[in-house]
N, C-alpha and C positions, 0 to 999 in steps of 0.2 A: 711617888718617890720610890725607887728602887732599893733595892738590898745593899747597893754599893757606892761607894760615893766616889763622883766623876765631876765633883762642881768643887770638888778643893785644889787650889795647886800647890803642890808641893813644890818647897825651898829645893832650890838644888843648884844654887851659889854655892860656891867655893869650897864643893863637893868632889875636884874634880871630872865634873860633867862637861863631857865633852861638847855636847847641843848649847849648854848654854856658858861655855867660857869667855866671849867675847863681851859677855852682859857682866862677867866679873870687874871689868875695866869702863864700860860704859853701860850703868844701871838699864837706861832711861830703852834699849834695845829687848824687842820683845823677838824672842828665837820661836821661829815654824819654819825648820829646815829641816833637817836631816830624820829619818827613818823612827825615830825616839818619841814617844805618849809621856806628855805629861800630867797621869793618872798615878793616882795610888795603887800600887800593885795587888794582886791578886792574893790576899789573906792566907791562905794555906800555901800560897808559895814561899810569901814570909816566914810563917812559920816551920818550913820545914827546915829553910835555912838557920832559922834560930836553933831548931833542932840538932841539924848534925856540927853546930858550931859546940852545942854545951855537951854533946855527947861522942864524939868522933876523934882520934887521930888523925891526920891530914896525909897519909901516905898514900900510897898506889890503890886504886878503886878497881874492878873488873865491871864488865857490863852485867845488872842484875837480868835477868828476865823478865819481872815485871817491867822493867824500862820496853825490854821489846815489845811487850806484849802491850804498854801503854799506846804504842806507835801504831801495832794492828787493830788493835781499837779505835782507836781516833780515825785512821783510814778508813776505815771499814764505816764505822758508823755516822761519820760525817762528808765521804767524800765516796763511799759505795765501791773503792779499792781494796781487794782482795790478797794480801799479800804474807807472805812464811816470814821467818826470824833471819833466816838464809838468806833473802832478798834484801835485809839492812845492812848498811855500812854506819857506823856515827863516824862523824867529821866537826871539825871547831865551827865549820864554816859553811856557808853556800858559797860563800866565796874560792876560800880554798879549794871546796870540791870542784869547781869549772876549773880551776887551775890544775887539777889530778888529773879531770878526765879529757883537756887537751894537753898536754902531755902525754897521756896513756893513747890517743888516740887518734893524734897526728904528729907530722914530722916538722921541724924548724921550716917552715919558706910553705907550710899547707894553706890552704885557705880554711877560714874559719866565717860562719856568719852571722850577723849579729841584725835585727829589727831596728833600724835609726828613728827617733830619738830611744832610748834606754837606759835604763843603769848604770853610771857610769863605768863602774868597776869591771865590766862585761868586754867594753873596746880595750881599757890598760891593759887587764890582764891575757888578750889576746897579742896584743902590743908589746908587752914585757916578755913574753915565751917567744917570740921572734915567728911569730905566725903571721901571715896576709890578713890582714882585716877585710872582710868585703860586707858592707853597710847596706842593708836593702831598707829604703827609706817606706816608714808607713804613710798615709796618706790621710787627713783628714775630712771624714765625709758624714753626713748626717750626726756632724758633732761630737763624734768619735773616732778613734784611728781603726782604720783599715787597714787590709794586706792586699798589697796589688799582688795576684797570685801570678800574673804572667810575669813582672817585674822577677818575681822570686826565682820564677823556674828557669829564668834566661841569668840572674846573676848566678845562681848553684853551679847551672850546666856550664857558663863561658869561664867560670875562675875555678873551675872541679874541685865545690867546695867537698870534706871531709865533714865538719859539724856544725849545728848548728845550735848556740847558743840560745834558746827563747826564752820569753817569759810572760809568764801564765800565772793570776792576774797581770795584768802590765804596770811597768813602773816606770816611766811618770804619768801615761793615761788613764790607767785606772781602768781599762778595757777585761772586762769579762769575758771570753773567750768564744764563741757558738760551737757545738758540737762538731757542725759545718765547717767552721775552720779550720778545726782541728782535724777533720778527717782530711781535709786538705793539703795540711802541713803535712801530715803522716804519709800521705799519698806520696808524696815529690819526695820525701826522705825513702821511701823503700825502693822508688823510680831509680833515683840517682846513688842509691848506696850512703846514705847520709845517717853520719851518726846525733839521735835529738838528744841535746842535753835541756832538761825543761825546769825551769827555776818557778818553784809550786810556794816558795816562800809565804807569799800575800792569802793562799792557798783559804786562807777560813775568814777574809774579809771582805768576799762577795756580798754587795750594799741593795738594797732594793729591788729583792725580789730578783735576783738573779744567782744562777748557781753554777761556780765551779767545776767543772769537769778534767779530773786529772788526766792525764794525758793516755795513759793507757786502759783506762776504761771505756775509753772512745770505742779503741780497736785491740781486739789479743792480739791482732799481728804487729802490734807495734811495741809489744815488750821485745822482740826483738834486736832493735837496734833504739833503744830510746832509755836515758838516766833520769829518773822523777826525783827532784831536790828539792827538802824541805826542811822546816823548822814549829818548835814552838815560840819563836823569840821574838818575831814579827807580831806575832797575836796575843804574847801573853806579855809582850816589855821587857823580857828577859836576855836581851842583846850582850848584854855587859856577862852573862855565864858562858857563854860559849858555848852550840851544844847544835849539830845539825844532823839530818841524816840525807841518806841515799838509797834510792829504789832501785837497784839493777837487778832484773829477772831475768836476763841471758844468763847462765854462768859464764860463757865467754869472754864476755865485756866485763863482768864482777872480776871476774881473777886478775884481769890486764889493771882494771881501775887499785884491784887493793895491794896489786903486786907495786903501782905506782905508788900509793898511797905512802906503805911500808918503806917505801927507798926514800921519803921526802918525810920520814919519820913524822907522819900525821895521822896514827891511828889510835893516838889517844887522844879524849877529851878532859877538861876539868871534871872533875867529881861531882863540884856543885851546877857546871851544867847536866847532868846526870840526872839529879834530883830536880832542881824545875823542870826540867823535861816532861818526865813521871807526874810529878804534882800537877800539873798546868794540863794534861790531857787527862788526870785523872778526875782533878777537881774543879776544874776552871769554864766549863763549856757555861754554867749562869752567869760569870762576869763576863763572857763575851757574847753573852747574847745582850746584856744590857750595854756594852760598849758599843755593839752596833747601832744600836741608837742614836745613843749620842753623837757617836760619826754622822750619821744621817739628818739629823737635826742641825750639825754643824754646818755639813756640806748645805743643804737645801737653804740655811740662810744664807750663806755665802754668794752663792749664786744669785738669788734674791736680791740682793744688797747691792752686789756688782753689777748687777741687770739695770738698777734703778738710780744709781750714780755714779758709773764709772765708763768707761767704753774696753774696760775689759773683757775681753771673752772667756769666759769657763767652760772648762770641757769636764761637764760631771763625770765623777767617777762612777764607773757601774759595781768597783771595789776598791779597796785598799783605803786609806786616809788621807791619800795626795792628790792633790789637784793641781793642773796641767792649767797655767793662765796667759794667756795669749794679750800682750801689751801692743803687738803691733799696730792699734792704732792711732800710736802717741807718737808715731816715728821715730822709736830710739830704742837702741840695741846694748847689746853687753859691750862691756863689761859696764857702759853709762846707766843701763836700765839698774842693774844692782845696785852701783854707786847712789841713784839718785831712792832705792827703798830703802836702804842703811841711812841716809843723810836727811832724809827729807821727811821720810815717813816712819824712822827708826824702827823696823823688823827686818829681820834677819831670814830671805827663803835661800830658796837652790837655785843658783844661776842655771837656767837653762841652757846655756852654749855647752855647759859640762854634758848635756845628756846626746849632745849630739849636733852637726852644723842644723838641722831644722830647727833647734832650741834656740836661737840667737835675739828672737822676740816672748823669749817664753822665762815665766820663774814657778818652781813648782812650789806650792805651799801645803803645809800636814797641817792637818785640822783636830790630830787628838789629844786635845786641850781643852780645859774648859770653857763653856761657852760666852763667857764674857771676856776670855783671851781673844777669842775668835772676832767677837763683837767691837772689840777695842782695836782691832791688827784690821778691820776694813773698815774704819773710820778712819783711821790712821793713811793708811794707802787712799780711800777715796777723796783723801786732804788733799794728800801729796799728787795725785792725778787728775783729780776733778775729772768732769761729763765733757 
């Protein structure tokens, strides 16, 4: 038994929660969709919050130093990234900040590129800035996604992409990245003049035995021309504070990104993202090492389970808490594949057609739940799908 408790779920009806508002209306629906753990949070992140509630004023906050210094630490000590206070930006968002740094870095009608299937917010918001989308489709090979490198280098060179959106872990495979591939991506971004914006989000939930490698630790030549984006809010539950940053070590690219930043008046964040921030890399590295466990015990029976009654395909994750589930061999597609896990087998995942056209046989499902959620949500589905 660990330190922390990850086998309670907490109520979070008609809390305003956003993961599980549809279960306000219909109990009997169990939610494993969207990005959101339903764990008890991190105790001193609680607390700090209890904190600056019975002690604080609610006006204008400034970035402390310890917050920066929270950030260099945590890089440094857990991902072997080296980086000054000079080299942060905070942002609300990983979101928003792809939306700063295409804006800041191409022009309306650029090409922009994106790994198909992915995140969905990654195509909108390429979509919404009036940019060319060009989708370079991954490939699934030894039960994980790949990058067809020739595919890549002929879509960059024929549409003269400008940037290139990634994401490192990957979101909805779950793919840990090899050093190799990344020297690869880095390669063809310095060939063609590409600017890498690299979403490190997932960044400290590399699962079994594999590890992380941020993007410019690969190569010094790739601080150059490459944005490292991250957060504590993916790792620590702290979604709902707002609170991201940004790694540019060019100053040239930093001045363009914060001069955008500033005109799209985004270079404040909440306060109390501020404070999880700080707390969750100061204090938080024991509950996420015992959370990785539990991920891993999640996933492994998952898989397990679906192996042995279902004709699902799971493509383990090598990180993150999502898994990537391949239904195509039941012959039915979206939006009927959804329809029939809401109606049939009452759980609530990700429509895979969102993450991209190869998603159209695919639902992604989060596993940071307790593990009788987990237990109960593939029984459920291996009802509603049988062998």
């Amino acid at each position: 038994m660990g330190k922390y408790d990850f086998t309670s779920r907490p109520n979070r009806l008609n809390q305003f929660t956003y993961k599980w508002q549809s279960s306000e209306k219909n109990p009997d629906l169990l939610q494993l969709w969207v990005a959101d753990m339903d764990f008890l949070p991190v105790p001193e992140i609680k607390q700090a919050i209890i904190d600056y509630g019975q002690e604080h004023i609610f006006g204008y906050n400034y970035f402390k130093d310890s917050l920066y210094q929270s950030v260099i630490d945590w890089e440094k000590n857990e991902h072997g990234y080296e980086i000054k206070k000079e080299d942060i930006s905070f942002i609300d968002g990983v979101v928003p900040a792809i939306s700063v740094a295409i804006q800041a870095f191409t022009e309306k009608g650029d090409a922009v590129l994106i790994n198909s299937p992915v995140y969905y917010p990654f195509a909108r918001t390429i979509r919404l800035n009036d940019r060319k989308l060009v989708e370079n489709s991954l490939l699934i090979k030894n039960g994980h996604f790949e990058i067809d490198f020739e595919q890549l280098e002929k879509d960059i060179v024929e549409n003269q992409v400008k940037l290139y959106v990634f994401c490192s872990p990957h979101n909805p495979g779950g793919r840990v990245w090899s050093k190799v591939e990344l020297q690869k991506i880095g390669q063809l971004c310095k060939k063609h003049g590409v600017i890498l914006v690299s979403d490190e989000i997932h960044q400290d939930l590399a699962l079994f035995g594999h590890t992380h490698h941020s993007f410019n630790t690969v190569d010094d030549s790739f601080k150059d021309f490459t944005l490292v984006l991250s957060s504590a809010t993916k790792t620590f539950n702290i979604a709902g504070t707002k609170n991201s940053f940004v790694i540019i070590q060019n100053p040239t690219l930093r001045r363009k990104f914060q001069r955008v930043q500033l005109a799209n008046n985004q270079h404040e964040v909440p306060t109390i993202g501020m404070i999880t921030t700080e707390t969750a890399f100061t204090y938080g590295k024991p509950w996420l090492e015992e959370l990785k466990k539990v991920v891993e015990k999640n996933i492994d029976y998952l898989v397990d389970y679906f192996e042995k009654n279902t004709k699902i395909k799971v493509m383990k994750p090598e990180g993150t808490y999502l898994v990537w589930l391949d239904f195509s061999a039941y012959g039915i597609e979206q939006p009927q594949l959804d329809e029939k896990l809401q109606k049939e087998a009452k759980v609530v995942l990700n429509d895979g057609a969102h993450f991209g056209k190869e998603g159209k046989t695919f639902a992604r499902l989060n596993v940071a739940t307790p593990f009788e959620t987990i237990k109960e949500a593939s029984e459920r589905i291996a009802k509603a799908f049988g062998k």
